[in-house]
N, C-alpha and C positions, 0 to 999 in steps of 0.2 A: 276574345272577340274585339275589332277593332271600333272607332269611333264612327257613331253615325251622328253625320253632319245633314239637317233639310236644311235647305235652300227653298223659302218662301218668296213668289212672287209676284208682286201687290198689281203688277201691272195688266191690263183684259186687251191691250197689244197686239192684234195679229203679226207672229213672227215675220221679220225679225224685229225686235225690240231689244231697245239699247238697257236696259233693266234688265233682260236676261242675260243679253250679255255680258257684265257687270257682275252678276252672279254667278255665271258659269266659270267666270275667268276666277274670282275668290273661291269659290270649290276646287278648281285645279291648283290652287296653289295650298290647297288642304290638304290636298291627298298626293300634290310633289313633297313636303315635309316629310308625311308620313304613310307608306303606300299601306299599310292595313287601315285607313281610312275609308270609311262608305259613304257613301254621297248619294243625296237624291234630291229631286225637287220636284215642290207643291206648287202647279200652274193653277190659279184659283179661275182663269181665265177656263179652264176644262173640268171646274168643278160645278154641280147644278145647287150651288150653297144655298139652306134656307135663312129666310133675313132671321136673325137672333131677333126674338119677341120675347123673353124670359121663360121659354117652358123647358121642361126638365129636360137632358140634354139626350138622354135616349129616347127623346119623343121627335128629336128631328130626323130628315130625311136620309136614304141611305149615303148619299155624294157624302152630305156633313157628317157624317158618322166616320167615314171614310177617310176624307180631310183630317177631323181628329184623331182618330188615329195612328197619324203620319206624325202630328205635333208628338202623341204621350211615346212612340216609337224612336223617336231621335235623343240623341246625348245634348245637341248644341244647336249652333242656325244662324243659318246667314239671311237676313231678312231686308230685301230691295223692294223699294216703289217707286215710280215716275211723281213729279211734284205736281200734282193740280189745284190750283187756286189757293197756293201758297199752304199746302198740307199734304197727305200722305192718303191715297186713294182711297173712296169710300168704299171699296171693294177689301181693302186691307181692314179698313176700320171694320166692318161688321165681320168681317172673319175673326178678330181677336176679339171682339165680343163673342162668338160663340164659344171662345178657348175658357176651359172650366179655371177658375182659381179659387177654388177651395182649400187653405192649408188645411185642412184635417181632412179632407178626402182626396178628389181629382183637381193635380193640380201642377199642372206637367211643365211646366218654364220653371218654376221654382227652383233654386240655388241652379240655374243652368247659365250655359256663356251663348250670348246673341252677337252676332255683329250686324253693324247698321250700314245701308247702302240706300243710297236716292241717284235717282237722272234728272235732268230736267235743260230745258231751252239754255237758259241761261245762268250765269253765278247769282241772282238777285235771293234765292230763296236757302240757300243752305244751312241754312241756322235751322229748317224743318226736324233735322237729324241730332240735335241737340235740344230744343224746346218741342218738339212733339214725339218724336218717336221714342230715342233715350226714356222720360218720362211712363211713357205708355209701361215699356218693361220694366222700370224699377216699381212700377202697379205688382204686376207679376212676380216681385222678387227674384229676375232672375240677373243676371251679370252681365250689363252690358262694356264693351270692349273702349279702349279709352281713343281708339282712331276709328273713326268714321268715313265715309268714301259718298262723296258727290262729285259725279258729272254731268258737266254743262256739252252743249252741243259740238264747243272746240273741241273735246278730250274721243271724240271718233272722229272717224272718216268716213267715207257718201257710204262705204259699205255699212254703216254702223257700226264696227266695227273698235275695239277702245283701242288707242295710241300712245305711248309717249310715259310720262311718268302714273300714267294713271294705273297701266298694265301692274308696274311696279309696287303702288301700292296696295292693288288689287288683291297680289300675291302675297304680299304680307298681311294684307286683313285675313285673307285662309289659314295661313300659320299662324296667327296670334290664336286665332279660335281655336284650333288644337290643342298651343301652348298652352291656355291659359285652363283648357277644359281637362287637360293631363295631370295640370297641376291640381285643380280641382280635389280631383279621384284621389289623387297621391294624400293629400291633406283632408280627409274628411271629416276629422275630429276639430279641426280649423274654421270649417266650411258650411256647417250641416244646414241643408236649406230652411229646416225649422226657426230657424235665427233670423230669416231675412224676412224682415216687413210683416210680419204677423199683426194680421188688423187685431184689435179687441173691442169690445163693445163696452 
């Protein structure tokens, strides 16, 4: 069975939004590397999420149920937000609050490959993808990818549409996420997610 890659997007956007597109273009270049590649994407924008308030996690609603089990169902993830007030949507933030990390039970990011993606007006805020988001997944122990993808409003066109070298590196953040999720698999004895960031008390 081949690799399944979600495609999380942080943004509540009524299409078209330059966040999805940004994602959809790094999915395509997932599954040009490798055509047994599956791809999907979690629009949180059409999901009816409960706010994460701490209760046990099959006590929330079915959308959230639903949503996670799109996270424990994927291998890897491409995960995009639009930047608002210099961070990463509060719509993305309580959705990974409700993502379980338990290492000795449910705890689906663990030793897996993320890559990170933002849009936003302008170049002023891109360090979000390195001080905020990177951070959040190494919480979750899982791998995130050593190139990150921010676009500011030059890198489309009126269509929204992405342009120019952004395309390009679009397409290599999809293929690094396979690359790096192949090698993964291949090396398990190397890898094993039990290794990575186990809290202790």
């Amino acid at each position: 069975m081949g690799l399944k890659i979600l495609g999380i997007n942080g943004s509540l956007t009524s299409p078209p939004s330059r966040t999805r597109v940004v994602l959809d273009v790094a999915l395509a270049g997932a599954r040009a590397y490798d055509s047994s590649v599956e791809t999907d994407v979690l629009e949180l924008r059409d999901f009816n999420l409960d706010f994460c308030d701490g209760r046990p996690y099959d006590s929330y609603n079915a959308d959230t149920q639903r949503a996670l089990a799109m996270v424990e169902a994927a291998d890897a993830y491409l995960v995009a937000t639009p930047v608002y007030r210099a961070s990463y949507t509060g719509a993305l933030k309580n959705f990974f609050d409700l993502v379980p990390n338990d290492p000795n039970g449910r705890d689906p990011l663990r030793g897996k490959v993320v890559g990170l993606l933002a849009t936003a007006g302008s170049d002023h805020h891109y360090l979000v993808l390195e001080h905020e988001l990177r951070p959040l997944f190494g919480f979750f122990g899982a791998h995130t990818l050593a190139r990150t993808i921010y676009g500011s409003s030059k890198d489309f066109n009126v269509q929204k549409q992405a342009e120019g070298k952004l395309v390009e590196e679009l397409t290599q953040l999809g293929q690094e996420v396979v690359i790096l999720s192949q090698l993964l698999k291949e090396r398990p004895d190397n890898f094993q997610p039990a290794h990575l960031r186990i809290r202790r008390d």
